[in-house]
C-alpha positions in Angstrom: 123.6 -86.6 20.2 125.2 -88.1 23.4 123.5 -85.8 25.2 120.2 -86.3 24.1 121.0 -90.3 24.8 121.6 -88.7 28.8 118.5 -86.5 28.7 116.6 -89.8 27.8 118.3 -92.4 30.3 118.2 -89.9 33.0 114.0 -89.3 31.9 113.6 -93.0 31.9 115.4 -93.3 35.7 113.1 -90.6 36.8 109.8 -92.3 35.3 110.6 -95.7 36.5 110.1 -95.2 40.2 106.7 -93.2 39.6 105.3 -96.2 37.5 106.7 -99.1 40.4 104.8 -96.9 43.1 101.2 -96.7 40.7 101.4 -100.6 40.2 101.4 -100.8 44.0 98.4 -98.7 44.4 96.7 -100.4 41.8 96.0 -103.4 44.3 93.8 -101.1 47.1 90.4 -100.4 46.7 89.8 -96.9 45.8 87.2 -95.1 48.6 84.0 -93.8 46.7 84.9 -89.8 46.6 81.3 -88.6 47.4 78.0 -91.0 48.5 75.8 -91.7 45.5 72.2 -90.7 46.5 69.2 -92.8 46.8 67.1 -93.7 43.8 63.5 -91.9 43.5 62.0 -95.4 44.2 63.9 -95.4 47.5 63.4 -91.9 48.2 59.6 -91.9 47.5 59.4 -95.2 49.7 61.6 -93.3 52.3 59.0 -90.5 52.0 56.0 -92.3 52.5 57.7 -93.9 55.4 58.1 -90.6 57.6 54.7 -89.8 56.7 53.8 -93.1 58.6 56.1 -92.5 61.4 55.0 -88.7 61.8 51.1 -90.1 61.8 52.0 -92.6 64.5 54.0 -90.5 66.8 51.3 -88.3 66.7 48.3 -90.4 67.3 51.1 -92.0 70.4 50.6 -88.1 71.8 47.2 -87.7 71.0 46.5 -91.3 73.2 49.0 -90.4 75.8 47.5 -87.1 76.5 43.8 -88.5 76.3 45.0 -91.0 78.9 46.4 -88.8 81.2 43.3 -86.2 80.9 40.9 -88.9 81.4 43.0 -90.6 84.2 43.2 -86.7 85.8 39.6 -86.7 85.6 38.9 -88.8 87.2 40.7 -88.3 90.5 38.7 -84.9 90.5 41.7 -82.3 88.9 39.3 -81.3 85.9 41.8 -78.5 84.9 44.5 -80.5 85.0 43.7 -83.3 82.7 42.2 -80.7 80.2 45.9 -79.5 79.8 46.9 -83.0 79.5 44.2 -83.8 76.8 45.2 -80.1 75.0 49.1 -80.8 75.4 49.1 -84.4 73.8 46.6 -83.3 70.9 49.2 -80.1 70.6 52.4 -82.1 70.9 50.2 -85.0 68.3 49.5 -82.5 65.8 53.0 -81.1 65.6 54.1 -84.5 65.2 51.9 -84.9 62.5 52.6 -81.9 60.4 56.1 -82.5 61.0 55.7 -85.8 59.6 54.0 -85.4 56.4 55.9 -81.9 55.3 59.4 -83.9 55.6 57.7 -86.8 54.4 55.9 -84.9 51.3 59.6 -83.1 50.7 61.1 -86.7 49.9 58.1 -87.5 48.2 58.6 -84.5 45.7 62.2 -85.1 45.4 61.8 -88.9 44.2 59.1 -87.8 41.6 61.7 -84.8 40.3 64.1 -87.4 40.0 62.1 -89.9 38.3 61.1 -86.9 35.2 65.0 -85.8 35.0 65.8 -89.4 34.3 62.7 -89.9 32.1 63.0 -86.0 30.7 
């Protein structure tokens, strides 16, 4: 029996230490272990947003290029501002489809994470 009563003071002496240095921890805030992701609200908004910017970076080339072509044109270097005018409608059009597929992809992930909330 005495030695039980050892086993148990000498448990307790261990255990104490542990529990002061959890108490002291309890006072710091945690960091979040992994980033929550956006909402499908957000993530459809986000979509429809690169759509936009994809559409506007592209008409930015398209106009750019039309400039320059016209501008080359007119100083009498015909082949020249045709590969202006074909570049920026090139360069606008990649924009573009660049725009809405990652745009559409953000889309289609908000809506399949509105039906597994709904679903």
């Amino acid at each position: 029996m005495k030695r039980f009563g050892i086993y148990v003071l000498f448990g307790v002496a261990l255990a104490f230490p542990a529990l002061a240095q959890s108490g002291r921890d309890s006072g710091q805030t945690a960091e979040p272990e992994s980033k929550h992701s956006p909402g499908p609200a957000r993530e459809i908004g986000g979509g429809a947003g690169t759509v936009g910017v994809g559409a506007a970076k592209g008409a930015g080339h398209i106009g750019e290029g039309a400039a320059k072509g016209a501008g080359d044109i007119v100083t009498l270097h015909p082949i020249k501002g045709t590969t202006s005018v074909v570049k920026g409608t090139a360069e606008g059009g990649k924009d573009v489809t660049v725009g809405a597929a990652k745009g559409t992809g953000k889309i289609v992930k908000g809506i399949g994470k509105t039906f597994k909330k709904i679903l």
